[in-house]
N, C-alpha and C positions, 0 to 999 in steps of 0.2 A: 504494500500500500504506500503510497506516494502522500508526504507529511512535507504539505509548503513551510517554511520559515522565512523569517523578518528577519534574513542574517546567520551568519555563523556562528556567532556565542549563542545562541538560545539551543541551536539545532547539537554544536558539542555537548552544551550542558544536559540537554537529554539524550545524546550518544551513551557519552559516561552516567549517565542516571540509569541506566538500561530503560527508559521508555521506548528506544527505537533500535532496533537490532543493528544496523548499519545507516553508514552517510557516503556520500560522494563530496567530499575538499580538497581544496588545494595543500599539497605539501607543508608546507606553512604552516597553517592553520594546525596539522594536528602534530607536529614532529615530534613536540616535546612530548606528549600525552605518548606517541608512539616509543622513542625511546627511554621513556620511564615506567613502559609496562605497561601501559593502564587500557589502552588500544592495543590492535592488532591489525596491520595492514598486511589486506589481501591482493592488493594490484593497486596498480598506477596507469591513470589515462592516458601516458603519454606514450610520443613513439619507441625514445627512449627509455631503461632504466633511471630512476632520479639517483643521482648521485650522492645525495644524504639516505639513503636507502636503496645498497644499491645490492641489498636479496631478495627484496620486493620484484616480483615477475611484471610484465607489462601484461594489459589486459590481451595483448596480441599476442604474446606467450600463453594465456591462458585461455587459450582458443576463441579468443572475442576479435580478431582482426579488425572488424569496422567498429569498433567500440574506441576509438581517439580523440580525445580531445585536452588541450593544454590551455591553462589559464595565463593570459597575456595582455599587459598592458602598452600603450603608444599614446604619445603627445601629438595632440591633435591643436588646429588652431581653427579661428573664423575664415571662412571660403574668402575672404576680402584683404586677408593678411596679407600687406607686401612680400613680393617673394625674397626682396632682400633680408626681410626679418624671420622669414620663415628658413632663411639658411645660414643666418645668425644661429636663429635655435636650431637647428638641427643640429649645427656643427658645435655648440655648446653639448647639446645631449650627447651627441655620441662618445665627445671626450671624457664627461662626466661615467659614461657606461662602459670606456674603457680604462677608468683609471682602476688601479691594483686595489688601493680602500674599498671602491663602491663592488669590483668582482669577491670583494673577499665576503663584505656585506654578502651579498646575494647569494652565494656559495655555502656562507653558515645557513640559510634557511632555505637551501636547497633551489635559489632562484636560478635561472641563466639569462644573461642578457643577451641581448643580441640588436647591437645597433644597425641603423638600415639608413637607404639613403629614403628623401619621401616618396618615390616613385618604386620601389620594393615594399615599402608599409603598406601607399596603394593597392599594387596587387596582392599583397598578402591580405587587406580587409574585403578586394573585390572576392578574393577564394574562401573563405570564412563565410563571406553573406553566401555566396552558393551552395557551401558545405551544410551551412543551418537549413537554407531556405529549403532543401531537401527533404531536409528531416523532420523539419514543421510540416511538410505537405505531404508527408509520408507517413506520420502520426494524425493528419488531418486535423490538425490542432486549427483552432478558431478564435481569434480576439475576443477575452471574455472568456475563454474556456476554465 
């Protein structure tokens, strides 16, 4: 049975409360709970093994192949941004995403960065809207459902 929540803490607090047998989160979200016992990870959505767990099988290991998905963040701006400012910031971000500090950050909690130029973020949000739009229309999912 499918239990919406308003968030991530409410939904762990009842993971570990045993009201709900299992959750789907990001890495993050539950490592410490994982490495301190109290959880038990059975896969990871990604294509990869996560590297802060890295005995955790992918779900594509576990015979789930089309079961993929990685939680990712990108700096977006107003469609009216001058392009000089938008590669201002991009070339600000990506140095920030390659300095040794912010990889090591991301590393402890199992992040990976991966800076892009904006024209690779593009097609990677154009393949994402396809990849979902699928699976809403394949689920027959309805605004309101």
């Amino acid at each position: 049975m499918h239990v919406p929540y308003k968030g991530a803490a409410p939904a762990v607090n009842d993971l570990l409360g045993g009201q709900v047998q299992m959750g789907i989160f990001d890495v993050p979200v539950l490592l410490g709970h994982i490495r301190g016992g109290k959880l038990k990870a059975l896969a990871v959505t990604s294509a990869r093994r996560a590297a802060t767990l890295p005995d955790v099988p992918t779900t594509a290991e576990g015979k789930y192949p089309d079961v993929t998905s990685d939680n990712w963040y990108g700096l977006i701006v107003p469609w009216a941004t001058p392009l000089e400012i938008q590669k201002r910031l991009n070339t600000a971000a990506v140095a920030a995403l390659k300095s040794p500090s912010l990889a090591s950050a991301y590393a402890n909690v199992g992040g990976v960065a991966s800076p892009s130029t904006p024209e690779e973020y593009a097609e990677f949000l154009a393949d994402e809207q396809k990849k979902w739009r699928k699976v809403v229309n394949d689920i027959g999912f309805k605004e309101g459902s």
